[in-house]
N, C-alpha and C positions, 0 to 999 in steps of 0.2 A: 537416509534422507538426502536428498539429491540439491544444490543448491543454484539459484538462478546467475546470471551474468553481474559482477559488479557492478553495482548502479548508485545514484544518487536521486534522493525522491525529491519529485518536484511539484505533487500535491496529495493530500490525503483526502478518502470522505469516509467519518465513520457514521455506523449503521447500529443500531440495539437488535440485537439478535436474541433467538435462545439459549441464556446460559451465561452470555457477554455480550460484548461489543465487537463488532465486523468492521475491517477497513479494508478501504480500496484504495491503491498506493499506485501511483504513475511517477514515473521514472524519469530522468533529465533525457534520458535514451532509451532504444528500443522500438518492439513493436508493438508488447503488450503492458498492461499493467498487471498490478497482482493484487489477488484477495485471501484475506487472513483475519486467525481472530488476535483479540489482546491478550499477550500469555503475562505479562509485564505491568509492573505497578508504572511505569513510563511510557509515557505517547511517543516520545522519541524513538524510544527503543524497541518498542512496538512497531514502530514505524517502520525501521531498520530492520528488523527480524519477519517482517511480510516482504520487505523488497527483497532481502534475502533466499526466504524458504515459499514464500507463498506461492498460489496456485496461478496458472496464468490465466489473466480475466480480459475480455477485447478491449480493446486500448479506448474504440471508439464508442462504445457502453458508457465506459471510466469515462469521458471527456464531459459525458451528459448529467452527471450526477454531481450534486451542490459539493463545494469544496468547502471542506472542514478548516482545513490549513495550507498556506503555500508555504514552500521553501525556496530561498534565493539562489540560483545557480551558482554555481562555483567556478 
């Protein structure tokens, strides 16, 4: 498994899918965002572990879709 650029998320939206829950993670940086499912009893870490391992999803897709949660830049 191949891993993405060190990032820091700077919003989520999650989604009910089949089986679990789908999030869409955008990044403080970058071009794209990423999509992944919840492997995790934590949203945080959930969070963490898409912006890490997820799939790349178009950034400007990500921008149109209701945010679940923001995070404060760092």
């Amino acid at each position: 498994m191949s891993t993405n650029k060190p990032n820091k998320p700077k919003s989520v939206s999650w989604f009910n899918g089949c089986g679990g829950r789908i999030g869409v993670v955008i990044g403080q940086t970058g071009e794209y965002a990423y999509i992944g499912a919840a492997l995790r009893h934590d949203e945080d870490a959930d969070v963490e572990y898409i912006l890490m391992y997820g799939a790349k999803f178009p950034l400007e897709a990500a921008r149109l879709l209701a945010v679940s949660k923001s995070y404060e830049a760092n």
